[in-house]
N, C-alpha and C positions, 0 to 999 in steps of 0.2 A: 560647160561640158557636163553633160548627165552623171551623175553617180555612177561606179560600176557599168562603165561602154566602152573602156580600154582594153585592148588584149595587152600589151605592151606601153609603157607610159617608159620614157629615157630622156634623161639628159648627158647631155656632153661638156664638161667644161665649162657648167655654168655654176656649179652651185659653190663649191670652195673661196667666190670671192666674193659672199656674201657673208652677214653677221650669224649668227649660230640660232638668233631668234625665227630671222629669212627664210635659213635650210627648214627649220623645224616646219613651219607653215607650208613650205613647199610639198618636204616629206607629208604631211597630214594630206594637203590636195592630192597626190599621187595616191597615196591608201584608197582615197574618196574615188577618183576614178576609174582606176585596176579592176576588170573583171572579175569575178571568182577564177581560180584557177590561170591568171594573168600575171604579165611579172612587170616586176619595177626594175628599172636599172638605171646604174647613174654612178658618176666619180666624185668622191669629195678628199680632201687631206687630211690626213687621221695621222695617230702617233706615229706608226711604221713609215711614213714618209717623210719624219723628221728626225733622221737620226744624225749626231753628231755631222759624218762625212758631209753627207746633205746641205744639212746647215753652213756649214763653210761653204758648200757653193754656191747656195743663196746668197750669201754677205760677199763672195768672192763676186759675183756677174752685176753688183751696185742696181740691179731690180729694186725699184720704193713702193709697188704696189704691193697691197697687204692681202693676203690668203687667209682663210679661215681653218683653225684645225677642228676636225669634230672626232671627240672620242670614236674607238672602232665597237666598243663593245655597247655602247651608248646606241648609238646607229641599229645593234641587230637587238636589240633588247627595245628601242622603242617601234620599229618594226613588227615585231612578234606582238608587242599589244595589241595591234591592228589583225592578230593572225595572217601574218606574211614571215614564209620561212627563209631562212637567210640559205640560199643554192652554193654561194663559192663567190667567189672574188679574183682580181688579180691587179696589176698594178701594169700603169700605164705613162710615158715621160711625160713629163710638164716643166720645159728646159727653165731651170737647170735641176730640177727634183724630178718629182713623181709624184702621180696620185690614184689613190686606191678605189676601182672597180667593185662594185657591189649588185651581188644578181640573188634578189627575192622573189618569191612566188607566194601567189596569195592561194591560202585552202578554200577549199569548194564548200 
C-alpha cells in the first residue's frame, strides 16, 4: 500500500490479541498509510478495561486465550509523534469485558 492513500485505515478486534511488539508495528504501518488529514481508528485493551469487576469475569467465563493490554496513554503519546491527534474514544464489549475505541486524525 502507497504511503499516505488512506482516508480511513481501521481495525476491528484484531489487534488486542497480539504481542505489544505486533500492535506497535501495526500502529507504525497505519501512521505510514493515513492520508494527511485521514484518521486511524481501532480497539485495543488498555488499563480502563481491566478493572478489578472485569477481571473476575474474565477468570469467572474459564476463557485461556490471552489479550494483549496496551497502555492508553502510551497509545496517544506514540501517536502524536507521528502528528496524529487523538479525537475521543469510547469502549466497546469483548464478552466477558470490553475494549477501548480510539479515533485519531492525522494533521495536514
Amino acid at each position: 500500500t502507497p504511503s499516505k492513500s488512506i482516508d480511513l485505515v481501521h481495525t476491528h478486534k484484531v489487534l488486542y490479541g497480539n504481542p505489544i511488539l505486533t500492535i506497535c508495528r501495526y500502529f507504525v504501518e497505519m501512521v505510514r498509510v493515513v492520508k494527511d488529514n485521514g484518521y486511524v481508528v481501532f480497539d485495543i485493551m488498555t488499563e480502563e478495561c481491566l478493572s478489578s469487576d472485569i477481571l473476575e469475569k474474565w477468570h469467572a467465563s474459564g476463557i485461556q486465550h490471552v489479550c494483549s493490554m496496551t497502555a492508553k496513554q502510551f497509545t496517544i503519546d506514540l501517536f502524536a509523534q507521528y502528528e496524529l491527534n487523538y479525537v475521543g474514544g469510547f469502549f466497546i464489549p469483548l464478552r466477558p469485558g470490553i475494549v477501548e475505541y480510539f479515533v485519531f486524525k492525522k494533521q495536514a
